[in-house]
N, C-alpha and C positions, 0 to 999 in steps of 0.2 A: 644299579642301586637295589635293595634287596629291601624288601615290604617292612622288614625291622628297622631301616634306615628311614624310611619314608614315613613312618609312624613315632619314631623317636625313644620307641619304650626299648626295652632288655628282656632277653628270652631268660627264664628259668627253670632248674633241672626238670627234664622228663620231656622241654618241648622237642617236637619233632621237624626236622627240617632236611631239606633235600638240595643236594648240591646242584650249582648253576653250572661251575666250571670242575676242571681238574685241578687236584692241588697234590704237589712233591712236595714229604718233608722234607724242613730246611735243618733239623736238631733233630736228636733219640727225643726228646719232647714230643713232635708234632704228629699230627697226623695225615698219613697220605689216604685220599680220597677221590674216586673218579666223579665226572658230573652223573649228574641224576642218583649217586649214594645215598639212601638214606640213613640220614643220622640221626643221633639223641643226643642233648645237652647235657650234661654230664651236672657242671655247674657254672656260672660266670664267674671272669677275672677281674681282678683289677681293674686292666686293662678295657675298655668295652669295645675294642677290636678283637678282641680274642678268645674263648670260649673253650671247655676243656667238655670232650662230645664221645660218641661211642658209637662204633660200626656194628656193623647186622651182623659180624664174626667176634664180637665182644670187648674188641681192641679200643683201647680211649688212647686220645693224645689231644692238641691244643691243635684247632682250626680257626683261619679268619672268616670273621663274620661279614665280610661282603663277597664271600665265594659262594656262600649257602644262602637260600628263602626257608622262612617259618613255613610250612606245610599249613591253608588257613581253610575254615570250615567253607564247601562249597555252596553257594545258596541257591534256593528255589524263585524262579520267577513268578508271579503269579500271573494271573489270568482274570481278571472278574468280566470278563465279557464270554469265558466259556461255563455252560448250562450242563451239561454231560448230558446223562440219557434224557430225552423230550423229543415227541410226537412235531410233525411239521403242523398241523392244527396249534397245540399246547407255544410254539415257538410265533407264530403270529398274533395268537391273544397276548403275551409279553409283549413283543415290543410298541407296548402303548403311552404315553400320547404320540401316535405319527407321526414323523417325523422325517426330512431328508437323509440318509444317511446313517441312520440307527442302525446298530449292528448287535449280532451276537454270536457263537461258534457253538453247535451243539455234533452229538454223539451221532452218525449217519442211520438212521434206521433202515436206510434200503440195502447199504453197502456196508458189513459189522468192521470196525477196526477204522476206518476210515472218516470222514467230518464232513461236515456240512456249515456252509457261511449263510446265517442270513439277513437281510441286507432291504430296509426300506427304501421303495426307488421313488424317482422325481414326480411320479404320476399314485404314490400313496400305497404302493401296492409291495406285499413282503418277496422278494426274489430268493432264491435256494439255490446256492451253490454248490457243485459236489466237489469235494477237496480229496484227493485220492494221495495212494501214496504207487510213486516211481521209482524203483531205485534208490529205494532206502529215505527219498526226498518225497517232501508234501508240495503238492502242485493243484493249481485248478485251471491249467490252459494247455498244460504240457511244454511251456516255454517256461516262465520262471518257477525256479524251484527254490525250498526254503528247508532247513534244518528241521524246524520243528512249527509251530503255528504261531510265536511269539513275533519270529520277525517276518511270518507270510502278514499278518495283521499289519503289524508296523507300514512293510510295501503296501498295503490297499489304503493304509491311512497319509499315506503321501498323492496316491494316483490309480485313479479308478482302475488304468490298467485293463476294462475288457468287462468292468462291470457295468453294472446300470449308472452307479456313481459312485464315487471314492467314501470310505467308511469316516463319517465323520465323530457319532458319539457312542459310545459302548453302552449295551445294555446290559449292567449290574445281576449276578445272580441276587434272589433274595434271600434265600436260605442256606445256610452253612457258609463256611469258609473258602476264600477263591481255591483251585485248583492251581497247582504249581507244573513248571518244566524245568530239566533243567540242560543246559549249552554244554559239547564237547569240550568248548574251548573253555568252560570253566575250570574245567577239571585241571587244564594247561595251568591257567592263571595263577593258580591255588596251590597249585606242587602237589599235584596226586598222578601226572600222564606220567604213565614209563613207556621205556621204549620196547617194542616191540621183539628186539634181536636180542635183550637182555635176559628172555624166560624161554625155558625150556621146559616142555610137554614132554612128562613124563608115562603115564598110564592116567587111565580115568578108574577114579574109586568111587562115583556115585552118580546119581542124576537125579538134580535140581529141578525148582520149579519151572526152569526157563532154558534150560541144558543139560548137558554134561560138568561131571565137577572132575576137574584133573590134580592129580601131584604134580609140581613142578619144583625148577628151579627158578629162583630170580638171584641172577650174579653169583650164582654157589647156593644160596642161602635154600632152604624148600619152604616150599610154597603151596597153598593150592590156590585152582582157578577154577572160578566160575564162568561159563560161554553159552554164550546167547545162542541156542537154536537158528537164529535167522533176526535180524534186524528189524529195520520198519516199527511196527505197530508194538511189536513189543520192547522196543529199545528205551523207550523213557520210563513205563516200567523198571526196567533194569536199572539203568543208570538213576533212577530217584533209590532204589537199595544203595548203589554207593555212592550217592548223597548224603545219605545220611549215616552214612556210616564214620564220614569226615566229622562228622560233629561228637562221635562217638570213643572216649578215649578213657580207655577203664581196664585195671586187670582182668574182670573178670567178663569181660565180652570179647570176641573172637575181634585183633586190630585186621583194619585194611592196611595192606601197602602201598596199593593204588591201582590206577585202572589203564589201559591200552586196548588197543586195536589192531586187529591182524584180519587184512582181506575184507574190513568193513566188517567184520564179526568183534564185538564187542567183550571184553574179557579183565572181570573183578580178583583182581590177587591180595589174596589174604596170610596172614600165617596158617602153619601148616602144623596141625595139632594130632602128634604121628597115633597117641592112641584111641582116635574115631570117638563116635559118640555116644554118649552116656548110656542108652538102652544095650548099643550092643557091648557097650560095657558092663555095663549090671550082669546081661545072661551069658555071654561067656566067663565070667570070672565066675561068679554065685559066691554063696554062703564060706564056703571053702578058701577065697581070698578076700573077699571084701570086707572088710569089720567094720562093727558099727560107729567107728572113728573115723573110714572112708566115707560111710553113709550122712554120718552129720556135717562133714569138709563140703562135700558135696551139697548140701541143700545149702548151708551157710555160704561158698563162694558165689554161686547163683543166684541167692537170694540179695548179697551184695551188690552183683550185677544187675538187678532189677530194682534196688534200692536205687541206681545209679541213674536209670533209664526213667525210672518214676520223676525226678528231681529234675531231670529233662524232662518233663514236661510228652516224654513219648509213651506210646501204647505199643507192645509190641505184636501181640494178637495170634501169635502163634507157639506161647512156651510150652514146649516138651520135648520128655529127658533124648529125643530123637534129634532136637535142635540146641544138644548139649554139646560141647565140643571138650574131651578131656588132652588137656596139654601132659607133655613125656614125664614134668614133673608132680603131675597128680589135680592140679589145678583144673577145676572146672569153669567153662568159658559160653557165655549165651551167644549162639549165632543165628546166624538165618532170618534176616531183616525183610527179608522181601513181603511182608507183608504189617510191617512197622511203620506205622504213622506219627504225627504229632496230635496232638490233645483236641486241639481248635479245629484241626480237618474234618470237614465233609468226610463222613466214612460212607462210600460205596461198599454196592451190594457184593458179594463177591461168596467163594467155599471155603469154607473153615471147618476144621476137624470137628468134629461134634464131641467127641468124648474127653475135648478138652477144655471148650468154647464153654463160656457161661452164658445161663438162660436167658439172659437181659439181650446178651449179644445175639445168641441165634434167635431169636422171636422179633426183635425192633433195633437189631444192627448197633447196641448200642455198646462202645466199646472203650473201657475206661481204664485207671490203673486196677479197680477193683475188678471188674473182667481179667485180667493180667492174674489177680490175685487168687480167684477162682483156679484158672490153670495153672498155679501153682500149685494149689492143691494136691491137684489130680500127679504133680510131677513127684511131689514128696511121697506119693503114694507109690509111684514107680521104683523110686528107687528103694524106700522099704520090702515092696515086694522082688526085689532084683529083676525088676524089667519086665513083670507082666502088664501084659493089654488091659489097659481099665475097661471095669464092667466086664469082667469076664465070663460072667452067666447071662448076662443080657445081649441079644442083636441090637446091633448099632441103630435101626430104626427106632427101638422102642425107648432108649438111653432117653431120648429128652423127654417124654413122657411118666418113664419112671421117676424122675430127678421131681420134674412139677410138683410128684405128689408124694414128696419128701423123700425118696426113695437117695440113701447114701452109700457110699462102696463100705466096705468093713475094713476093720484095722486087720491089714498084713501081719503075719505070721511072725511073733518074735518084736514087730517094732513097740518104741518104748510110749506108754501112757502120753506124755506128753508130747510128744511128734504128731500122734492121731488128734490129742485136741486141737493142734495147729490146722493139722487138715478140717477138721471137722469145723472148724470157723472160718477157714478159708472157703467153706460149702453152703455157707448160709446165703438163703436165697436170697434177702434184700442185702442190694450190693454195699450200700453206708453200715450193713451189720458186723461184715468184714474189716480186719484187720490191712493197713498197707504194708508199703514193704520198708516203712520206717520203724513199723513196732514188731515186723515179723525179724528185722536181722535181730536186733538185741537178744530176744527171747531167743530164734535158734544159737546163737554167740553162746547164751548161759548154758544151754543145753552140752552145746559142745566141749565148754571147758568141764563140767561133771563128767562129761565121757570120754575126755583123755583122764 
């Protein structure tokens, strides 16, 4: 039974879905498709058995709808009994009125990467658990092991298991929004796991925040892939990037295909966007091919793409023209999530480009769509200047300091009045003084139809 069955509603053009089984056409009509195919709804029939779809080689015919799953956003679990970073002192004064059984999970300060349970026992007193990770698994006895801390909790909330007592009530962060994980097998559930022997590693053309990034294939198609360095402590990391990337379906943002596993190394396949990224697309080409009809396509599909992201409700916290992705047919595409959140989250401390990052966000972490909108600035500025380094007379030390005290980049060479005021109000320091990115598509829109 297929999750469109179970739900009762009808898929419509564009959704994406992935096959259960194999299917031989039965007519020049149909279409033939192996399991795990991913497909597009072309549009519905008549018929609500039957759906006329599109292969990742361009080919449509008519498929039944109980051979294929809708591909469905995968979600995050939350957590409100984990604290992140806190001192074993700061985790004792919390869990107060004491109580049997009071629990809470924080960040391990003696051991980095690792956790710590802690856990009011039957005589009053806060006990500290060290939670390690083994083989890729989270354990605190070295006998059971857990995925990730969602279901180690769950086991000590059935049976003390080696503690002082079984966890009985969780203690609530108070501030910000719980912290999320999210399950391998969701990704199963959901239609996003491929298989393994499906993709071929072709060459590595980069390196990512957490790997190597590769060309490949998936089933013919190319592809690239993102690979996890090493599992453990940085695997939910990773896998929260293609998390949320399921939720993410837009021309002009870089699609996932989905995710697998090879050898416990974790690995995000995406399309494969053959002319690389926007910077080093700006400085190889220059002046000489890029016209200022690429230059405004360019700000306008990106800026669509982050009109898209704003609407969701997400922050993406790391736009520049470096985490542009330009597709064969000229199309510009936002990638590189790995540091994309939702609105409502707790935003941890963490590094961020400076010469991108707005002052709100480097000074007090605060990170909005008008932070987003700032770094947009700076990316219009990129691509007017065909890909030089912002602040190009300033060391990167002094960049936030100069900014403070109004210090602004200058208008690139050649761009048009009205693109600089864009930048130049996307630079204003109080962040409600800025434009979003609902009133920045329109205005670049007009711009661009003047400049064809």
């Amino acid at each position: 039974m297929t999750q469109q069955q179970q739900s009762g509603g009808s898929w419509s053009a564009g959704t994406e879905v992935i096959a259960l089984y194999n299917f031989e056409a039965n007519s020049a009509d149909d279409l033939t498709f192996r399991r795990r195919d991913i497909l597009v709804i072309v549009r519905p029939t008549r018929d609500p058995n039957w759906y006329r779809a599109k292969r990742s080689d361009g080919k449509e015919g008519m498929i039944p709808a109980n051979y294929v799953q809708e591909r469905m956003e995968v979600k995050l679990n939350t957590m409100p009994w984990f604290h992140g970073k806190m001192k074993r002192e700061e985790a004792e004064e919390v869990l107060q009125p004491r109580k049997q059984g009071l629990f809470l999970v924080r960040e391990s300060n003696n051991y980095p990467g690792d956790y710590t349970l802690c856990v009011v026992s039957p005589e009053n007193t806060v006990e500290h658990y060290h939670i390690q990770y083994e083989n890729n698994e989270l354990t605190l006895d070295n006998e059971a092991f857990f995925e990730n801390l969602i279901p180690l909790v769950e086991h000590y909330l059935k049976d003390a298991d080696g503690l002082c007592c079984k966890l009985e009530t969780p203690m609530p962060k108070q501030s910000g929004a719980f912290e999320g994980v999210v399950n391998w097998r969701a990704f199963e559930e959901s239609g996003w796991a491929l298989q393994r022997k499906d993709l071929k590693l072709d060459e590595v053309i980069g390196q990512g925040e957490f790997g190597e990034v590769w060309k490949g294939k998936y089933r013919g198609s190319p592809v690239a892939v993102k690979s996890l360095k090493e599992t453990s402590r940085a695997a939910q990391t990773f896998l929260r990037e293609a998390q949320l990337m399921t939720e993410l379906q837009h021309p002009n943002l870089v699609h996932l295909m989905g995710v697998t596993n090879d050898k416990d190394k974790i690995l995000i396949i995406t399309e494969f966007l053959s002319k690389g990224n926007l910077v080093d697309y700006l400085r190889t080409r220059g002046r000489s091919v890029i016209t200022k009809v690429d230059q405004i396509t360019f700000a306008c599909d990106v800026c669509r793409g982050m009109l898209y992201i704003e609407e969701k409700k997400l922050v993406h916290r790391d736009l520049a023209a470096r985490n542009i992705l330009i597709h064969e047919n000229g199309t510009a595409k936002v990638s590189d999530f790995g540091l994309a959140r939702h609105v409502e989250l707790f935003q941890d401390g963490g590094k961020f480009p400076i010469k991108w990052t707005a002052p709100e966000a480097l000074e007090s972490n605060n990170f909005t769509n008008k932070s987003d909108v700032w770094s947009f600035g700076v990316l219009l500025w990129e691509i007017y200047s065909f890909g030089r380094n912002p602040y190009p007379r300033i060391p990167q030390t002094d960049v936030v300091s100069h900014v403070k005290k109004g210090y602004r980049m200058e208008s690139p060479e050649s761009c048009p009045p009205d693109i600089f005021t864009i930048m130049s109000n996307c630079w204003k320091i109080e962040p409600q003084q800025r434009p979003d990115f609902q009133r920045l598509c329109p205005m670049l829109e007009r711009i661009r139809r003047q400049t064809v």
